[in-house]
C-alpha positions as CSV (number, residue, x, y, z in Angstrom):
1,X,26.0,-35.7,49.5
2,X,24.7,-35.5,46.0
3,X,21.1,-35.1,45.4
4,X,18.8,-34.6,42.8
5,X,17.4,-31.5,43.0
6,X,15.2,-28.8,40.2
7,X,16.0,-25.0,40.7
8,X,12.6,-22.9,40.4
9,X,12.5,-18.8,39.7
10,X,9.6,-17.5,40.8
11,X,7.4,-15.3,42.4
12,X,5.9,-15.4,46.3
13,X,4.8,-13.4,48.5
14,X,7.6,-14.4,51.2
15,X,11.2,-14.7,51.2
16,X,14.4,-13.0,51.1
17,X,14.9,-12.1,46.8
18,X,17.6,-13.8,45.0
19,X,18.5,-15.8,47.9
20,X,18.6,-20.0,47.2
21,X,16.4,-21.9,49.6
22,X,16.6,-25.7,49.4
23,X,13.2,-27.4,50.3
24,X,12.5,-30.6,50.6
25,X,8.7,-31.1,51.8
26,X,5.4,-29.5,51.1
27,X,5.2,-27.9,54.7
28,X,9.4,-26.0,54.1
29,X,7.9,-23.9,50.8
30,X,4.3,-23.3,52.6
31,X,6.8,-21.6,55.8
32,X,9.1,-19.9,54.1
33,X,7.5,-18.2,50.8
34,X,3.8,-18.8,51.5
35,X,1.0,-18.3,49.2
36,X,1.3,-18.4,45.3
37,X,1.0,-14.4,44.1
38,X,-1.9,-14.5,41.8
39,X,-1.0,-15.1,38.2
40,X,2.3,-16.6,39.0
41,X,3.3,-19.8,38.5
42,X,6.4,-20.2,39.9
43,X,5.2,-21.5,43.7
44,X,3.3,-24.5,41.3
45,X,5.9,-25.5,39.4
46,X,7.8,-26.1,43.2
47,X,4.9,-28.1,44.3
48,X,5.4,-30.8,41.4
49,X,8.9,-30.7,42.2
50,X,8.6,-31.9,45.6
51,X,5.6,-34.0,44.7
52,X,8.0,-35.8,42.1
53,X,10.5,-36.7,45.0
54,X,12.8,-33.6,44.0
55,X,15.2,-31.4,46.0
56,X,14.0,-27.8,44.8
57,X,16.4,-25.1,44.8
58,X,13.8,-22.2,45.0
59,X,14.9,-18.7,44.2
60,X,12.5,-15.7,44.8
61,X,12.3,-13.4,42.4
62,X,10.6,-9.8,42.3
63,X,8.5,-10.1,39.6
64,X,8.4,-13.5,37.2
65,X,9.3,-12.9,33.8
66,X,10.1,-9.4,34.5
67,X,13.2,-8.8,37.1
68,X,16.0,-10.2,35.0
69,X,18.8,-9.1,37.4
70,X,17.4,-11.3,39.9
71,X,17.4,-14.2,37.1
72,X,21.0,-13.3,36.4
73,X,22.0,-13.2,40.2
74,X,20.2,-16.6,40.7
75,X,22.5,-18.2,37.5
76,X,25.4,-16.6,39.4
77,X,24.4,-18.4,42.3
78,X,23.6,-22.1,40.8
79,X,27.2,-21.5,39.1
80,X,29.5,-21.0,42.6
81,X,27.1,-24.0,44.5
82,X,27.0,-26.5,41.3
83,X,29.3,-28.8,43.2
84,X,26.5,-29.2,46.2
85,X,23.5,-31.3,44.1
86,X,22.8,-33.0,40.7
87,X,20.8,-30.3,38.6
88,X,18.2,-32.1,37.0
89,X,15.9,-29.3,35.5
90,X,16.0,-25.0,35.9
91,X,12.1,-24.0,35.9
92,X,11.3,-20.6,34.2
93,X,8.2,-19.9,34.3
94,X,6.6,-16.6,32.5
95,X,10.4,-15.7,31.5
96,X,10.4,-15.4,27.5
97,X,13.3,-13.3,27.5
98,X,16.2,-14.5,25.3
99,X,19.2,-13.2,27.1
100,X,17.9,-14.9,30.4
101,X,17.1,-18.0,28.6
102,X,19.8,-18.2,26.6
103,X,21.9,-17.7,29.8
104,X,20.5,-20.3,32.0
105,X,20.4,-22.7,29.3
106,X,24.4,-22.7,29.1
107,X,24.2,-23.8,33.0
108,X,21.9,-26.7,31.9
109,X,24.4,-27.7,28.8
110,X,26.6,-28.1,31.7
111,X,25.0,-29.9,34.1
112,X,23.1,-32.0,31.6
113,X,19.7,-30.5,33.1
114,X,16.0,-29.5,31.1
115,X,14.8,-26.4,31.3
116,X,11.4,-25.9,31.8
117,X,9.0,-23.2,30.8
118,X,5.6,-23.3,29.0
119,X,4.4,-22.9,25.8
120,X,3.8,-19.5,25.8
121,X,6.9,-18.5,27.1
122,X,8.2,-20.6,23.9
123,X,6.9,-18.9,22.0
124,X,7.5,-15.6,23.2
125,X,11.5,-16.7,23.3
126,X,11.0,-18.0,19.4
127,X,9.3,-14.8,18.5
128,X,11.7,-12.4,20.8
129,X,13.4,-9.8,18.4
């Protein structure tokens, strides 16, 4: 069955790393990765997922922004299982990083998806020499 779903990178402070969990409810990300880490934003950007009637596809990471193998191992991941949901949007957020961007952005040429991340990681991917 094909679903709409967003993939989120992020940080939390529970969860196997660079392991794809599907939640669907509020009370399935609480359980499995529990509290935000402080100054991360990846566990918010899977709360307005699911609060905008999403699938997310959430992917722990070591550190957000910073632990690009587990970014790249993700992509791997989303590339072998593209066949199981309709990729609407790949979340980023705090990576600024060209070679990961750039990388994750040929997956959502592909599936047709956005890719979100915020301003300043915008600007840190324009500015990225």
């Amino acid at each position: 069955m094909f679903e709409r779903a967003v993939a989120v990178f992020g940080e939390s402070e529970r969860g196997d790393y660079c392991r794809p969990y599907c939640c669907r409810n509020m009370n399935q990300l609480y359980e499995i990765f529990g509290q935000p880490v402080p100054e991360t934003a990846g566990i918010h950007f899977a709360v307005q997922v699911l609060m905008h009637d999403f699938a997310l596809i959430f992917y722990r990471v070591r550190e957000e922004g910073h632990s690009f193998q587990d970014y790249f191992e993700g992509l791997w991941q989303l590339e072998i299982h593209s066949d199981e949901s309709e990729l609407s949007a790949i979340g980023l957020p705090g990576v600024g990083n060209g070679e990961v961007i750039e990388s994750i952005s040929s997956i959502c040429a592909t599936h047709h998806s956005i890719l979100i991340i915020s301003e300043s990681d915008l600007y840190d991917y324009l500015t990225d020499v």
